[in-house]
KOLFIMI-844377 format. One record per residue (C-alpha): x, y, z; residue number from 1. Coordinates in steps of 0.5 Angstrom, whole numbers, plus 500, padded with zeros to 3 digits. Layout:
// KOLFIMI-844377
<pt><x>X</x><y>Y</y><z>Z</z><i>NUM</i></pt>
...
This chain:
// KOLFIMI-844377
<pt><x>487</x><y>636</y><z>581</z><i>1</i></pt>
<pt><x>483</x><y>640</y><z>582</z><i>2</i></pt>
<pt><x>484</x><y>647</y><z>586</z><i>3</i></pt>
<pt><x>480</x><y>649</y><z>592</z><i>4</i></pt>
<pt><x>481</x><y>655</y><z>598</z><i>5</i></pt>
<pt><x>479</x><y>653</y><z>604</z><i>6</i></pt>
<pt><x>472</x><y>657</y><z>605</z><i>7</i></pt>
<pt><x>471</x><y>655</y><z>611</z><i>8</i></pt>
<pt><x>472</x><y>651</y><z>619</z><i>9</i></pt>
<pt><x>466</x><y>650</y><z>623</z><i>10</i></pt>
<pt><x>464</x><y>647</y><z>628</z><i>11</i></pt>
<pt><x>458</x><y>641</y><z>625</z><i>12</i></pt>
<pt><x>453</x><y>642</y><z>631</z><i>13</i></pt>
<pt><x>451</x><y>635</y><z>630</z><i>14</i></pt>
<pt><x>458</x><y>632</y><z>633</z><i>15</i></pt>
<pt><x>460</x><y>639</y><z>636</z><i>16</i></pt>
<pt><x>467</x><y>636</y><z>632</z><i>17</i></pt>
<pt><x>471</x><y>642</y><z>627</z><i>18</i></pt>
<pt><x>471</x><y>641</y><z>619</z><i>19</i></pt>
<pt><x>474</x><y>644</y><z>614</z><i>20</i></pt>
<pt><x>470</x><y>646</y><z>608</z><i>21</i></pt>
<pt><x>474</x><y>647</y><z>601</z><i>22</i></pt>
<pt><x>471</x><y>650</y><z>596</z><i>23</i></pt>
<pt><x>473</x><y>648</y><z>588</z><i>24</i></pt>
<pt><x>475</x><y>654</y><z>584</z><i>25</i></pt>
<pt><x>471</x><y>656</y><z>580</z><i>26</i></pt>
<pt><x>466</x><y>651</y><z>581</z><i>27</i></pt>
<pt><x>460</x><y>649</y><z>587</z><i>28</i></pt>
<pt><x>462</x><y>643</y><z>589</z><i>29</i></pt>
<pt><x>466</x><y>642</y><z>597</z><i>30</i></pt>
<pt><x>470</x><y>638</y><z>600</z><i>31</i></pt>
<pt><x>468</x><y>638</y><z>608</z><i>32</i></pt>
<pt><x>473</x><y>635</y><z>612</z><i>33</i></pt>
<pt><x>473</x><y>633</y><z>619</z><i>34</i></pt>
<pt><x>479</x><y>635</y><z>623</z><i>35</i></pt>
<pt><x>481</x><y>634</y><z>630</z><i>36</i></pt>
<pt><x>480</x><y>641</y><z>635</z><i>37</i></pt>
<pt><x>488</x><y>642</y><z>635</z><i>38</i></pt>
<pt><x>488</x><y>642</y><z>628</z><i>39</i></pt>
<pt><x>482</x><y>646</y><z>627</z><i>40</i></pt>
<pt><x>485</x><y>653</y><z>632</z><i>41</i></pt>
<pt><x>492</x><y>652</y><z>628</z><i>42</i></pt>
<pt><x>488</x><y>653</y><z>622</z><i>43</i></pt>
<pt><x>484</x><y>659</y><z>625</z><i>44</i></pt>
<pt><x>490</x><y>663</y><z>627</z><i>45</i></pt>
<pt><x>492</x><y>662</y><z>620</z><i>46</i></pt>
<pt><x>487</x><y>665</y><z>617</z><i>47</i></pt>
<pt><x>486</x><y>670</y><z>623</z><i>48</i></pt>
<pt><x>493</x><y>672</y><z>622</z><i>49</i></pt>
<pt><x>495</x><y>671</y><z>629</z><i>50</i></pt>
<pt><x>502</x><y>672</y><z>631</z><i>51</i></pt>
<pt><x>505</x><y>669</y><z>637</z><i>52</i></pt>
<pt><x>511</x><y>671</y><z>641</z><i>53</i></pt>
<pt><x>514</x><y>664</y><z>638</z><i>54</i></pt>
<pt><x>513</x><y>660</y><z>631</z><i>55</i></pt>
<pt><x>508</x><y>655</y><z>632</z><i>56</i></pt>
<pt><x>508</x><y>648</y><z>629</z><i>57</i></pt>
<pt><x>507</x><y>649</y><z>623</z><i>58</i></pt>
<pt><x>510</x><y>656</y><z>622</z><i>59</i></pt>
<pt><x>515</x><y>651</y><z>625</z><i>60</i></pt>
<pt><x>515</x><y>647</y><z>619</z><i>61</i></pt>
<pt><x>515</x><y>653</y><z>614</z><i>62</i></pt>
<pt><x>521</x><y>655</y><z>617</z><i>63</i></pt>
<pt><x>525</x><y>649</y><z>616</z><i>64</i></pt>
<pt><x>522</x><y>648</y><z>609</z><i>65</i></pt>
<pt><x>524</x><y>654</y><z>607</z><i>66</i></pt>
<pt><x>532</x><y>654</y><z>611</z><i>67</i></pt>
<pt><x>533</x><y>648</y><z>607</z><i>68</i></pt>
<pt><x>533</x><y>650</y><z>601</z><i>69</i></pt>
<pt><x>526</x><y>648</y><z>598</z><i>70</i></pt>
<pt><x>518</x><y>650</y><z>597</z><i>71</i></pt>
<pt><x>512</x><y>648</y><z>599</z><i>72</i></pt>
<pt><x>509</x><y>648</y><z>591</z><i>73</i></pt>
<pt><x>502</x><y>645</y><z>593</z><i>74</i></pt>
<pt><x>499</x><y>640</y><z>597</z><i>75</i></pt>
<pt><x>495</x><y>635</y><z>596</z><i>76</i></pt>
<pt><x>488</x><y>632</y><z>598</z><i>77</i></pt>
<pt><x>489</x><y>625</y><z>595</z><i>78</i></pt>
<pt><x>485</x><y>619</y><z>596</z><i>79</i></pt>
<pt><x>479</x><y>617</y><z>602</z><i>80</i></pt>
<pt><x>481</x><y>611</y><z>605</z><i>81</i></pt>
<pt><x>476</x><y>608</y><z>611</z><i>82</i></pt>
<pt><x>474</x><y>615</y><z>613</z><i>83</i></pt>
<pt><x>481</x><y>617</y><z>613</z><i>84</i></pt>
<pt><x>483</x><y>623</y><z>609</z><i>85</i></pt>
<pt><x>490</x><y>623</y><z>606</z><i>86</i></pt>
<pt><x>495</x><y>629</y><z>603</z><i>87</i></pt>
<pt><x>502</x><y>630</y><z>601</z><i>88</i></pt>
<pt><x>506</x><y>635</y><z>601</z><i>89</i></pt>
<pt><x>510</x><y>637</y><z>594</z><i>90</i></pt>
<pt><x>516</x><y>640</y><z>595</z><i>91</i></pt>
<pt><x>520</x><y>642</y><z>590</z><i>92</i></pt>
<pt><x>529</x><y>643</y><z>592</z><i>93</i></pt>
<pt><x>533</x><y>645</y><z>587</z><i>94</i></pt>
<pt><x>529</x><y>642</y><z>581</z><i>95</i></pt>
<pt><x>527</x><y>636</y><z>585</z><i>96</i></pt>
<pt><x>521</x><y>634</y><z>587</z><i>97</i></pt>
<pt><x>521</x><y>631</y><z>595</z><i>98</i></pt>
<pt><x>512</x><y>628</y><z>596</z><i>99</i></pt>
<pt><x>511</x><y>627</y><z>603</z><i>100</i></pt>
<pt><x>505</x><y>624</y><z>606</z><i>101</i></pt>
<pt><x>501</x><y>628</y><z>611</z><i>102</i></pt>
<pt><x>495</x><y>630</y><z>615</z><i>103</i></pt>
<pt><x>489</x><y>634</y><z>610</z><i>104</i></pt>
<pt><x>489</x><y>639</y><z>616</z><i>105</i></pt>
<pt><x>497</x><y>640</y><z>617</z><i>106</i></pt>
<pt><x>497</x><y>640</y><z>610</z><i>107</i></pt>
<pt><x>492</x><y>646</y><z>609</z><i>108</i></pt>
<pt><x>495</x><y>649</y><z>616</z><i>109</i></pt>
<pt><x>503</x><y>650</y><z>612</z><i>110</i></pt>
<pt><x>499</x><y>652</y><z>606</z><i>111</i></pt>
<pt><x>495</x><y>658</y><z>609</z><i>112</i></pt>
<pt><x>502</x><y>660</y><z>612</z><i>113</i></pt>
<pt><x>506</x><y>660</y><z>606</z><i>114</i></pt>
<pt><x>502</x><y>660</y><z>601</z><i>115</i></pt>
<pt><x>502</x><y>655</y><z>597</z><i>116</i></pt>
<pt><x>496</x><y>653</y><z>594</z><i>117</i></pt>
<pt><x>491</x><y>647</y><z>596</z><i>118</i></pt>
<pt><x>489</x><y>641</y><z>590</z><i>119</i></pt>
<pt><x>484</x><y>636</y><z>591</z><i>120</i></pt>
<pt><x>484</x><y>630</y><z>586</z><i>121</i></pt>
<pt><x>479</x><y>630</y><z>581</z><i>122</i></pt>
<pt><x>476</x><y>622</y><z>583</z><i>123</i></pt>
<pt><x>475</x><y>624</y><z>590</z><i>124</i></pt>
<pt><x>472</x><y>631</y><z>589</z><i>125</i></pt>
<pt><x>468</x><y>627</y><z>583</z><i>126</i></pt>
<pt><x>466</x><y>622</y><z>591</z><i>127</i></pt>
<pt><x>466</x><y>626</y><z>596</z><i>128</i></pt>
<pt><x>465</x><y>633</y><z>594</z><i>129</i></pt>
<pt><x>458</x><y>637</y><z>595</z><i>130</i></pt>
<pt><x>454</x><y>642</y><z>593</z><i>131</i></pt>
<pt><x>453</x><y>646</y><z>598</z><i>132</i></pt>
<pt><x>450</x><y>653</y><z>599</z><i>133</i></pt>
<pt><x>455</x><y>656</y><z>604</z><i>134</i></pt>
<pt><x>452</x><y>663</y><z>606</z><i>135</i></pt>
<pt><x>454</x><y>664</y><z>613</z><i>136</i></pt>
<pt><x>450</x><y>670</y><z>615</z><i>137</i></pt>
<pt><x>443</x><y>666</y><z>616</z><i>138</i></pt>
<pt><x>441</x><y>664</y><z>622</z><i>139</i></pt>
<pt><x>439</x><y>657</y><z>621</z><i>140</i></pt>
<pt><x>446</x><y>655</y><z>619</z><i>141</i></pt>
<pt><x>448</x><y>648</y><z>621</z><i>142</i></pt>
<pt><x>456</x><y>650</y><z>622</z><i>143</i></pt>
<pt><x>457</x><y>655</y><z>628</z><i>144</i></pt>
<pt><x>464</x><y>659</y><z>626</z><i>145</i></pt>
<pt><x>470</x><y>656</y><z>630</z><i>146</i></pt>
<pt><x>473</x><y>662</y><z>634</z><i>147</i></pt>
<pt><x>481</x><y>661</y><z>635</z><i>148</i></pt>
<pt><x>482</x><y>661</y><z>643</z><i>149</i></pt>
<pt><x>486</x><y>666</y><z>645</z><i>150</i></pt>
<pt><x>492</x><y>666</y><z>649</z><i>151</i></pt>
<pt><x>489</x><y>667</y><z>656</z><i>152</i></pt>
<pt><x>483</x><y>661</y><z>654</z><i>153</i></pt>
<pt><x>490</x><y>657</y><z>653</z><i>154</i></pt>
<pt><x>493</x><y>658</y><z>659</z><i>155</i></pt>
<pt><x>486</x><y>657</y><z>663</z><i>156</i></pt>
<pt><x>486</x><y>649</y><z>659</z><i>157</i></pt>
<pt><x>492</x><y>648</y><z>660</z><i>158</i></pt>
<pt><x>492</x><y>650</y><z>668</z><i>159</i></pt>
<pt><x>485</x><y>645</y><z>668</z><i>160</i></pt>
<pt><x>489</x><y>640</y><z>665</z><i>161</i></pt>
<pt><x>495</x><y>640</y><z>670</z><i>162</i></pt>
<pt><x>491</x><y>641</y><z>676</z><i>163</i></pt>
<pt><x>487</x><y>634</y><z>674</z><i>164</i></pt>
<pt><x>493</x><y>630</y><z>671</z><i>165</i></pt>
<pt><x>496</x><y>625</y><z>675</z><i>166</i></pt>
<pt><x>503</x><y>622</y><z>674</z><i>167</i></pt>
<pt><x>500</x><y>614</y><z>673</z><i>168</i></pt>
<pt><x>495</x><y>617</y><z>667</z><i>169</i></pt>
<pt><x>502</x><y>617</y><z>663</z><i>170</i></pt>
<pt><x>503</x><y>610</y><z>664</z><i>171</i></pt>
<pt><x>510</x><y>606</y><z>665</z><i>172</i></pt>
């Protein structure tokens, strides 16, 4: 396994679709994941630190792995299976190991909050990892910085959202 940090998430202009770009320690090569715009703002407030007047869902998780007694040890980006990315969650409960599949992205998310560090297989960084300069200070970037919305831009979508949905767009 190799140990990556998560370098950074982005917005791939050509898609206008958020990706994660984890960096190998000590290395060149990264790892970019494309992960849904949900999971990307969790991932930004991780990063930038941002409190909520209540625990979000994976400060949520963080919290029921620690009141049952374990530790989130790692997490793993395991293996690239029809252009989906697979993770685990090794935790460690009194000297047992529990592994239990995840998302990459809500696995780097409980990562960030708790501190665990981040691994990715050696096969599949040895496949899909790539050399990239990352120096976001240029202009002709290809990635634009993906800025976490804030509560008010929350509130607002979530304000679009109830004015336009209709009670037959949620089935029978």
């Amino acid at each position: 396994m190799i140990e990556v940090v998560l370098r950074a998430v982005r917005v791939d202009v050509g898609s206008s679709t958020p990706l994660l770009l984890l960096e190998e320690v000590g290395g060149e090569r990264v790892l970019p994941i494309f992960i849904g715009a949900p999971e990307a703002a969790a991932i930004a407030y991780a990063l930038q630190e941002v409190e909520s007047p209540r625990p979000m869902s994976h400060d949520l998780m963080g919290h029921i792995v620690t009141a049952l007694g374990s530790k989130l040890f790692s997490v793993e980006i395991n293996e690239l299976v029809d252009n989906t990315f697979f993770a685990s969650l090794r935790l460690v409960r009194a000297n047992e190991e529990i592994v239990v599949s995840a998302r990459p992205s809500d696995a780097v998310a409980l990562a960030l909050r708790v501190g665990a560090p981040i691994l990715v297989s050696d096969a599949l960084m040895a496949v899909e990892g790539k050399v990239m300069q990352l120096n976001f200070d240029d202009e002709d970037e290809e990635y634009v910085e993906l800025e976490a919305p804030s509560e008010a831009d929350l509130v607002e979508r979530l304000r679009e959202f109830l004015d336009q949905v209709r009670p037959e767009d949620f089935g029978s």
